[in-house]
N, C-alpha and C positions, 0 to 999 in steps of 0.2 A: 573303207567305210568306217571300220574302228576308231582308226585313228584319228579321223577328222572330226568325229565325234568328240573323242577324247581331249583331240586340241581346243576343240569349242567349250568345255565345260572346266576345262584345268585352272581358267585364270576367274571363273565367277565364282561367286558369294552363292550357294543356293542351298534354297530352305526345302528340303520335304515336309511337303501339309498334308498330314491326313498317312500316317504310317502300318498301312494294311499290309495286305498280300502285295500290291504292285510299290507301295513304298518299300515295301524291306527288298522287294528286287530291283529296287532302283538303290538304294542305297549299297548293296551286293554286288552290281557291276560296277559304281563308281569304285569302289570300295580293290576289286580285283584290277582298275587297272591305276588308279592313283591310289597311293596306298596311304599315303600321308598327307591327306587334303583335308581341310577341315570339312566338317560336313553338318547343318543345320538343321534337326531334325522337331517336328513340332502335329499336336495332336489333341484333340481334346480331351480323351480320356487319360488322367492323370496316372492310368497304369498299364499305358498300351506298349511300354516297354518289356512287360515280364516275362513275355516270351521271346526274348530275342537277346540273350547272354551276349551272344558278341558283339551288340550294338554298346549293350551298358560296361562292357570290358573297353571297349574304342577310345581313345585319348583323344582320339580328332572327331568326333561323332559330339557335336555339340546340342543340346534337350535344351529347348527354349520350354520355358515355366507353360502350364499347359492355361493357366488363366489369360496367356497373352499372345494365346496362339494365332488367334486374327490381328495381333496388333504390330503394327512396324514392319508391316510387310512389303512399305515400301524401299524398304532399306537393302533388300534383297537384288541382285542380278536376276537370278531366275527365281521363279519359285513352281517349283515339281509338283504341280497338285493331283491329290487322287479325286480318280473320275467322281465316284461319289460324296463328295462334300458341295454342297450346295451353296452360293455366294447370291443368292436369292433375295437375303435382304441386307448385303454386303455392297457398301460403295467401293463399288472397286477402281475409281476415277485413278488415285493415284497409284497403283500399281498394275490394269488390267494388259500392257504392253510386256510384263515381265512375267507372265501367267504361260507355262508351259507343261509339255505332259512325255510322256515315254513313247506319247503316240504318234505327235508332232516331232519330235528329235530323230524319231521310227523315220517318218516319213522323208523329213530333211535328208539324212545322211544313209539312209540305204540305197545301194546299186542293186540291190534285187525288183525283180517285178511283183508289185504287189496288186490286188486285189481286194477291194474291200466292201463290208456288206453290210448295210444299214434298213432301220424299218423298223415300225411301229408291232409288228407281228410278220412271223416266220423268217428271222435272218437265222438264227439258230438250224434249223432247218437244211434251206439256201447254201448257207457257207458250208453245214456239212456236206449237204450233195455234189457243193461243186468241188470242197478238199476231196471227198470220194472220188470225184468223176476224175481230176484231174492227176491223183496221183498213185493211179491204176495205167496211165499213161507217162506218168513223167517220175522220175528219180527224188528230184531234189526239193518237194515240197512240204511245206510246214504249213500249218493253223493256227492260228496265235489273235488273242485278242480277250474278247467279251465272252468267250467258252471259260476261263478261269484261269490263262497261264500268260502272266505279264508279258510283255512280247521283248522288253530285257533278260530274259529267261533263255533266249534262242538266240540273241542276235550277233555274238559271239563265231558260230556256225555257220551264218551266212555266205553267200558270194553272191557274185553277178548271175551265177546261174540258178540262183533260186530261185522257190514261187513263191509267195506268203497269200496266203488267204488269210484275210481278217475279219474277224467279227467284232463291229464295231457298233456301242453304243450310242445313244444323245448327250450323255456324260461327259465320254470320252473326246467326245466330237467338238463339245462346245469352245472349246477354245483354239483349235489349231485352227492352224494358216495355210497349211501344205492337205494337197490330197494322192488317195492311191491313182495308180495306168490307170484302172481299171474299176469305177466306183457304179456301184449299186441302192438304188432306192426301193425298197420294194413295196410302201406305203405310208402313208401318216394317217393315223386317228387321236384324239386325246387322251394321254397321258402323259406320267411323272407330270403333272399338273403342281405335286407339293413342292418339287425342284425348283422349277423356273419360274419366272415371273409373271411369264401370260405363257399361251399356247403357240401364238405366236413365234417367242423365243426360242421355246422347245423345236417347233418348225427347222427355225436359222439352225438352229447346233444341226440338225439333221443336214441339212444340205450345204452344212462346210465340207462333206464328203466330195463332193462335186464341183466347188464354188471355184476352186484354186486348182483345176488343172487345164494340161495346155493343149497344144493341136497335136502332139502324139499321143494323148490320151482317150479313152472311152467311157460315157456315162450312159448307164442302163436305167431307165424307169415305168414305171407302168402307166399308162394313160386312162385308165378306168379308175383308180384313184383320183377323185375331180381337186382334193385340197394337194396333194401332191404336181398334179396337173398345173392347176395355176398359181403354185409357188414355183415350179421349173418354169413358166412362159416369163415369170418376174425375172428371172435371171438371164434371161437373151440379151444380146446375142452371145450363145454359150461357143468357145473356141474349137471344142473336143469335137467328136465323133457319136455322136450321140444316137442309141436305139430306144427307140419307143415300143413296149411290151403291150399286147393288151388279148386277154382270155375272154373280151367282149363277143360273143359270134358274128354281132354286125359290124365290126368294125372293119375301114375301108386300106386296102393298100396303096399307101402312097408315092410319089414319085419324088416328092422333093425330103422325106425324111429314113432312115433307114428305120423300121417296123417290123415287128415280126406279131405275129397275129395265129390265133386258133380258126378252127375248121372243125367243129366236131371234136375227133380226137386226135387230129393232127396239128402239126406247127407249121405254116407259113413263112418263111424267110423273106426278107427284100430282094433278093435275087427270082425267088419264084421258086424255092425250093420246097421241097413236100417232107415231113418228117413224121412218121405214125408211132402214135402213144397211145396201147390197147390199156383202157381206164379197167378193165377186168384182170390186168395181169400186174398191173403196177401197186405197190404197199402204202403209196403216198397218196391218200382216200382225200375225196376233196377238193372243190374248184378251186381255192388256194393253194391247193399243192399244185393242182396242172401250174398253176400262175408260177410259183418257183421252181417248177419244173423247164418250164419257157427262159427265164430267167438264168438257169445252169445250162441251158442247151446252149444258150446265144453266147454265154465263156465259151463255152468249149470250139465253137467256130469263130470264133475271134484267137483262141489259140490255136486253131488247124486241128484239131483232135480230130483220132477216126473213132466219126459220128457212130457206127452202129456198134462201136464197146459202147462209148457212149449212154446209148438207147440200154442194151443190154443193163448197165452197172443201174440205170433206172429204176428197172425192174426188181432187182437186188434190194435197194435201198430201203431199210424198214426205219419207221419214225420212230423219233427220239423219245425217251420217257418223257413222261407226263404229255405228248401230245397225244390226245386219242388214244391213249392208250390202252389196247385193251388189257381188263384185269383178270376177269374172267366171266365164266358163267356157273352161277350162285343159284339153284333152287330154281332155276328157269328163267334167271333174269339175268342178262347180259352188262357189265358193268365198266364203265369206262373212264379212261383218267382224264384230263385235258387241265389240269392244274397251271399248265402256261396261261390261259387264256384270262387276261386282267382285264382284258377290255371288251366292250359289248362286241364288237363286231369279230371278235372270235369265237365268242360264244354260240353268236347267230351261226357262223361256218360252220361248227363241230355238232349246232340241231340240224340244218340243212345237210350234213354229209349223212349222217346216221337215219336219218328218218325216220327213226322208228321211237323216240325219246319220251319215255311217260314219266319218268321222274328226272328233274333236273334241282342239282344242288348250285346253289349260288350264293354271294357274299363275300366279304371282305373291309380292307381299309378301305375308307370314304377319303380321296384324293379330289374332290371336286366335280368329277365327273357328272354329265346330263345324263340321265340312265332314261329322259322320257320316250326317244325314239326306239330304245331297249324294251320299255315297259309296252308298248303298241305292239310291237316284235312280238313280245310274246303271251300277249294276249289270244292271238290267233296261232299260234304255233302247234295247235293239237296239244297241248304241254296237260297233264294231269294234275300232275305233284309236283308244285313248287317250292321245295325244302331251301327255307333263306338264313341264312349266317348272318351276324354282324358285322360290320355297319351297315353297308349296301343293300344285304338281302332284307333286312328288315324295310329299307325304306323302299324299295322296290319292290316286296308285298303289300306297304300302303296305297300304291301307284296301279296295282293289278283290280279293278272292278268288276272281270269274268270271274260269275259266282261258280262258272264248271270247274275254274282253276282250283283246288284243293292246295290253301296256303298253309305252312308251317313254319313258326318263327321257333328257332332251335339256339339253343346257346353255343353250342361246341359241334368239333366232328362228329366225337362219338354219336351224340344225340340223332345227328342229320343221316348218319349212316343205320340207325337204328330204327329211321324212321324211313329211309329207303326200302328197308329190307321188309319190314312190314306191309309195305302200301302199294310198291311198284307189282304190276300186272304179270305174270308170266310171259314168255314170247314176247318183251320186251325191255328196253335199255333203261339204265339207271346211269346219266350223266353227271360227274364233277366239271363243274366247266365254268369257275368262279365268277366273272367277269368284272373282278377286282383283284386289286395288288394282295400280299401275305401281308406284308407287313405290321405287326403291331401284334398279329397273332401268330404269326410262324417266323423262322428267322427267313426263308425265301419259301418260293413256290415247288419248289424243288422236297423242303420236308411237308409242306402241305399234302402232296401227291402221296408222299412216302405214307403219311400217316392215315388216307383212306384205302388206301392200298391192301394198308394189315387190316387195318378194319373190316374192309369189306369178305377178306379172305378170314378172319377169324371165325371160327364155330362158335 
């Protein structure tokens, strides 16, 4: 696998764009196995070398002027882009054939079986349950992807008898040509709206996960998702092995497609098999958790796993920060994280799981998003206290006409957590559950969470 890698990139010209985390490990394997190649390195921020001594020690490590970083890139064999750099309002006529990524090279020249997991909401989730489930059974497996460790990081390690589960974003995605055995759709709703050019777009990056595999391959997606739905009908006739998911109750079993379908609190197979998921014993709260739950069962019998570890490491599974997370209980008010959720339709998830939500904090960057099916939402939601952040939460307090809703337009955390603590009821929930991106006010979602966290637990 190495080495064919190695043969493929030893005789191009290639430019790293955009020198993060996944460029400097792309530059670190090139680097470990050609030692004396030139290497093109290019970035907008005119000091995004200072932490990286060995790159500015490098004789062969060539820094294109950071004013020209978009420019002459046609001149390039390859060029290594990191996933987030946006080419949004970039012509990329003359060089989008020469646009490649660690993910796509991943994919080309690995003999392992990989796995990978896409979705608008809960792949994070999904790919851990299924790296849990899978390598409680199996030896040789890795996680690698959109969790935060470049997948040049590991590939060194590999053989044929590895597993990779990847977590894979729209970013990442948008540009390869190759897909995993084994690819995963778990839903599409609107966003990274600022990325791409229409919704559209965003759509396509997502189901290059699936677009380019072949008849020894399998593609997993849910059919209760109707925009997912019929972007996969657009793509028939599809080659693979294809399972339709769906946590619908009415949904019907069919004969001409492999399906796996709920029951209450069981899973349905296409064979006719019965699989019981007691929702009182399981950590993963939530009809979208049943749904990625479905979703990690159909891996695991696609790999022959013995189902009732399986079932068991289910039960086990507790969710990731910032989903739901609970923080504590504060003065008689129950308080919880959900700082993933950027999008309305997670939001609605984590008031529909909880049930009991009298104050819910909301807001964030304004990415374009329709929040009025949101604003209807929650109009009726039983909702009390609607503590709104900028940019979204403000404009989604203007859009709210229920005078029982009790609005609060807040500048900051602190403020919104000050004013939860105040106002929310005893014997019930104090929600975080943004339904918008960090950006612009936190560096990811990840320190947003962190920081109502201490908040809420401060005295």
């Amino acid at each position: 696998m190495i080495k064919k890698l190695i043969d493929y990139l030893k005789d191009k010209k290639i430019l790293i764009l955009g020198f993060g985390l996944e460029g400097y490990s792309t530059y670190c394997f090139i680097r470990r196995h050609l030692k004396t190649k030139e290497i093109f390195i290019s970035d907008a921020n005119p000091k995004f070398l200072d932490r990286f001594q060995d790159v500015r020690e490098d004789e062969y490590a060539k820094v294109v002027d950071n004013s020209e970083y978009l420019q002459h890139l046609e001149h390039y064999d390859l060029i290594m882009k990191t996933p987030g750099l946006s080419f949004k309002d970039v012509d990329t006529t003359g060089f989008i054939d020469k646009i490649t990524s660690q993910l796509e090279l991943f994919l080309e020249f690995t003999s392992s079986f990989t796995i990978g997991i896409t979705g608008t909401k809960g792949k994070s989730t999904t790919s851990s349950l299924i790296y849990d489930i899978i390598s409680n059974q199996r030896r040789d497996v890795h996680f690698l992807g959109n969790i935060g460790k470049p997948l040049f990081d590991e590939i060194d390690s590999l053989t044929d008898e590895s597993i990779v589960v990847l977590e894979l974003s729209s970013h990442q995605l948008e540009y390869v040509k190759v897909s995993p055995r084994i690819s995963i759709v778990l839903n599409l709703f609107e966003e990274h709206l600022d990325h791409y050019k229409s919704y559209e777009h965003y759509i396509n990056a997502k189901l290059n996960i699936c677009r380019f595999q072949d008849i020894n391959d399998y593609f997993l997606y849910s059919i209760d998702n109707d925009c997912l739905k019929q972007h996969v009908e657009g793509l028939r006739p599809l080659q693979q092995k294809v399972y339709e998911l769906s946590y619908n109750q009415n949904s019907k079993i069919c004969d001409t497609d492999a399906i796996v379908v709920r029951r209450g609190n069981t899973i349905i197979s296409e064979n006719g098999e019965v699989l019981y998921i007691d929702s009182d014993s399981r950590k993963l709260l939530g009809e979208h958790n049943f749904s990625n739950i479905m979703f990690a069962v159909t891996v695991a019998k696609i790999l022959k796993l013995d189902i009732e570890r399986v079932i068991s490491d289910i039960y086990k599974f507790a969710p990731l920060a910032h989903r739901m997370e609970f923080v504590g209980n504060i003065d008689g008010v129950k308080y919880y994280n959900d700082s993933i959720a950027t999008i309305p339709a997670s939001t609605i998830n984590g008031i529909e799981t909880l049930k009991n939500v009298n104050t819910l904090i909301i807001g964030g960057k304004d990415r374009g998003i329709d929040y009025t099916e949101f604003a209807n939402f929650l109009e009726k939601a039983g909702i009390e206290h609607l503590i709104c952040l900028p940019d979204t939460g403000w404009k989604i307090a203007d859009m709210i006409v229920n005078t029982e809703i009790k609005k609060y337009k807040v500048k900051d955390m602190q403020m919104a957590v000050d004013t939860a603590k105040k106002n929310t009821k005893k014997g019930t929930i104090c929600l975080l559950s943004p339904a918008a991106s960090s950006y612009g006010f936190f560096k990811n979602f990840e320190e947003r969470g962190n920081l109502f966290k201490e908040l809420v637990r401060k005295k």
